[in-house]
C-alpha positions as CSV (number, residue, x, y, z in Angstrom):
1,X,-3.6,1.7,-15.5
2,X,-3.0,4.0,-12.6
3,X,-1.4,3.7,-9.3
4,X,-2.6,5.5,-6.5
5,X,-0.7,6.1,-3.0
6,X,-2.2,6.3,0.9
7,X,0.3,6.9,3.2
8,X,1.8,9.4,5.7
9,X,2.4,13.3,4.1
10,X,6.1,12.1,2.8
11,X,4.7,9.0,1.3
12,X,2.0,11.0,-0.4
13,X,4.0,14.0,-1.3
14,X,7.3,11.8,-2.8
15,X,5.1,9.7,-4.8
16,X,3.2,12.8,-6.1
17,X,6.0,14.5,-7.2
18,X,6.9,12.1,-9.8
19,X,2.7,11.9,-10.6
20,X,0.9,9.8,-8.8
21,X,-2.5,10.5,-7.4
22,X,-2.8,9.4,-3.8
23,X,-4.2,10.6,0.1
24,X,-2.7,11.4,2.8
25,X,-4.1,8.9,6.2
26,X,-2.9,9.6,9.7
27,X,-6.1,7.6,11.5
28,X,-8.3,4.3,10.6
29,X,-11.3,6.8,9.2
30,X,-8.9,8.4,6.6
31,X,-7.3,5.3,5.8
32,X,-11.1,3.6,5.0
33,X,-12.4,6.5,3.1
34,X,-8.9,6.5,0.7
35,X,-8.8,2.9,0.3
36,X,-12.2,3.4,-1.3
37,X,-11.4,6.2,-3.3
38,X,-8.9,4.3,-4.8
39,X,-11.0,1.0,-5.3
40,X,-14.2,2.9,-6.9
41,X,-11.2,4.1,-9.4
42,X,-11.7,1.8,-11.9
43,X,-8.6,3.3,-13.6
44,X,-6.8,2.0,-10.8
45,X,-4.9,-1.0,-11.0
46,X,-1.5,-0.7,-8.1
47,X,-2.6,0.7,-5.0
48,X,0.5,1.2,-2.9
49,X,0.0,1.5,1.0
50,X,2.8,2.1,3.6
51,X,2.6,-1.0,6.2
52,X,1.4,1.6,9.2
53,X,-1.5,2.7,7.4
54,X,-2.4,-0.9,6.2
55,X,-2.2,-2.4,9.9
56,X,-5.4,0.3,10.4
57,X,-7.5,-1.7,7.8
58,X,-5.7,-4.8,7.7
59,X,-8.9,-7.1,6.9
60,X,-10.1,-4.6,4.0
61,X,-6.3,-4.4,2.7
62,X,-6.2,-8.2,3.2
63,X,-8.8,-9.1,1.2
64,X,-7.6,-7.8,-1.9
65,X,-4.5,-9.0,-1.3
66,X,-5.4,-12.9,-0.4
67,X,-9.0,-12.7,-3.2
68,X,-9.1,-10.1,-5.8
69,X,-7.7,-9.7,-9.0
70,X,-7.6,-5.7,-9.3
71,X,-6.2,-3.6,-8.2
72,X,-2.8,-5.0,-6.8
73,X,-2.0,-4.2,-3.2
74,X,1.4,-2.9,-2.8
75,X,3.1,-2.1,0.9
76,X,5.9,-0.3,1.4
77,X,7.8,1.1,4.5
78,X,7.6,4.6,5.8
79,X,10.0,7.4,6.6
80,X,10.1,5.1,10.1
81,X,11.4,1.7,8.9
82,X,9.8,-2.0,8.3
83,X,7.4,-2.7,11.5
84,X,9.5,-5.2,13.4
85,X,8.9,-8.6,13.3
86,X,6.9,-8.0,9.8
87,X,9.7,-9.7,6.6
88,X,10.6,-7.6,4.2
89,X,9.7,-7.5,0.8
90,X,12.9,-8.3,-0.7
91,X,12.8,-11.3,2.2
92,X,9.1,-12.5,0.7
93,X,10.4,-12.3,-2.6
94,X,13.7,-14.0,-1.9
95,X,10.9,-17.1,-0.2
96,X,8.7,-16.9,-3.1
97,X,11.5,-18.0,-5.9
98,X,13.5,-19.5,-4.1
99,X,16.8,-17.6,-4.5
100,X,18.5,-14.6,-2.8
101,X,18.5,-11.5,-4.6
């Protein structure tokens, strides 16, 4: 199973330095066309996506997250920080079990 990574270039680059396979998405057209590239990946099964990129396909990102079983939707911050108002992860995970981490 692979992981693939859309983001902006430091997203992209920092996660391909350590291997993985991922596009670069400064607009709502690049950020459709990599979200497919990863999903017609069948080798594919984490796609990490940094929140900003998500919010330009939010229903398509959506979907997988709220429906699908592969691959697993993953979104992380940028270089620029959590969008505000938006909990963070270790805040959804902290809600999910019930205990502070």
């Amino acid at each position: 199973m692979k992981y693939f990574i859309i983001g902006d270039e430091d997203a992209v680059l920092g996660f391909g330095m350590v291997g993985v396979k991922g596009r670069v998405a400064v607009n709502q057209k690049q950020a459709e066309e990599a979200f497919k590239e990863a999903l017609a990946d069948g080798s594919v099964g984490i796609v990490i996506i940094t929140e900003r990129i998500a919010e330009l396909i939010r229903p398509q990102v959506d979907r997988f997250i709220f429906s699908e079983k592969f691959p697993l939707i993953v979104e992380i911050t940028d270089r620029k920080g959590p969008i505000e108002g938006k909990p963070s992860l270790r805040k959804m995970v902290n809600d999910a079990i019930g205990i502070t981490l």
